[in-house]
N, C-alpha and C positions, 0 to 999 in steps of 0.2 A: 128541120133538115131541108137541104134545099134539092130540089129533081137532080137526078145524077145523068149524065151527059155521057161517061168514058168509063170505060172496064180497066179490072186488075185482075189480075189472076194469078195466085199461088196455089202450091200444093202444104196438104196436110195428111194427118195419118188417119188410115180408116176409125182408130179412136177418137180420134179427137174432132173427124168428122160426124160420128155418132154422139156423139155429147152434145154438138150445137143440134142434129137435127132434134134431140130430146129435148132440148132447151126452149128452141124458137117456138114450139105451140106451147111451151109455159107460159109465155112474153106475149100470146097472139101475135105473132112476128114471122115472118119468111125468116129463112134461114141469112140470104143476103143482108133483110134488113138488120137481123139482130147481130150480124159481124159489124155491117156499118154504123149501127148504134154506139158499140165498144167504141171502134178505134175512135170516133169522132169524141166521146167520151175523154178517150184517153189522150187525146190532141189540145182536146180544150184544160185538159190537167196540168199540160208539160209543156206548150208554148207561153212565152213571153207574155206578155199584158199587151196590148195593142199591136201582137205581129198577126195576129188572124188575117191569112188575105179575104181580099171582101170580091166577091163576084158581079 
């Protein structure tokens, strides 16, 4: 993963806010990094084969 530069910010439900924070010390992970683990996960599952932008 490469240093993160810019914020995002959404809302979620106080469940499902306690769920990551119960998760993230499963992962030894910050709460942030273990959301941006997923989605990055989940980008590299559902984008095309060589559309990854490259930084």
């Amino acid at each position: 993963m490469s240093k993160t530069d810019t914020q995002i910010g959404f809302r979620v439900t106080s469940e499902f806010k306690a769920r990551l924070e119960a998760q993230a010390p499963r992962e030894r992970r910050a709460v942030s990094n273990l959301i941006l683990k997923v989605l990055e996960e989940y980008l590299d599952a559902v984008e095309p084969e060589g559309t990854k932008p490259q930084n």
